[in-house]
N, C-alpha and C positions, 0 to 999 in steps of 0.2 A: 268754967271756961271750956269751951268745946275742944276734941281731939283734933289734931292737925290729919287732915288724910294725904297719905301717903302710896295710896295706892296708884296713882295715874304717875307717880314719878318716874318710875323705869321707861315705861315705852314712852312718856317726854325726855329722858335724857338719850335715850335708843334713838330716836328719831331725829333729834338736834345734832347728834355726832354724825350719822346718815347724812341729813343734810349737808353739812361743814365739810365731810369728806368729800361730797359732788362735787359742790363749790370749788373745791381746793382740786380736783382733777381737771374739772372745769377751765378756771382759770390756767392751773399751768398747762393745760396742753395746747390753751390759747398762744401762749408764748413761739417766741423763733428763739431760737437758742443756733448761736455759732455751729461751722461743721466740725468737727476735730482736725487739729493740727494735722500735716502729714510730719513724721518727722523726717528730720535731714540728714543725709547720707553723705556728707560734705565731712563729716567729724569722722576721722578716721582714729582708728585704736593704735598707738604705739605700744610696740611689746618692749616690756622692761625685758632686761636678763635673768631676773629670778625668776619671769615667768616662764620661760623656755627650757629652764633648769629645775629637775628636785634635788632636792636639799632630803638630807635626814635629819629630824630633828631628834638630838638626843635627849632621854630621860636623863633628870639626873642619877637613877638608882642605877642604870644601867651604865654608868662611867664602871669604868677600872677603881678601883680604892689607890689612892693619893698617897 
């Protein structure tokens, strides 16, 4: 039974991945793709109270002993 040769396979699978990436550049840069949203300045931030305020948060090791 003869030996399979194996020799041509790298630069056949080198050269099909090449191709396939062109292709695939190819086609999407074909494409139209939407602009980007702008977003909207319409939504305004409400400030909570705690966020105007600190606060300390205490450890508990650092309480007084009970």
């Amino acid at each position: 039974m003869p030996q399979l040769d194996t020799s041509t396979w790298f630069i056949t699978i080198i050269s099909s991945l090449i191709t396939l990436f062109i292709l695939f550049q190819l086609k999407i840069s074909s494409q139209l793709f939407p602009l980007p949203l702008v977003l909207k300045t319409t939504t305004l931030k409400t400030k909570n109270p705690w966020e105007s305020k600190w606060t300390k948060i205490y450890s508990p090791l650092s309480l007084p002993p009970q």
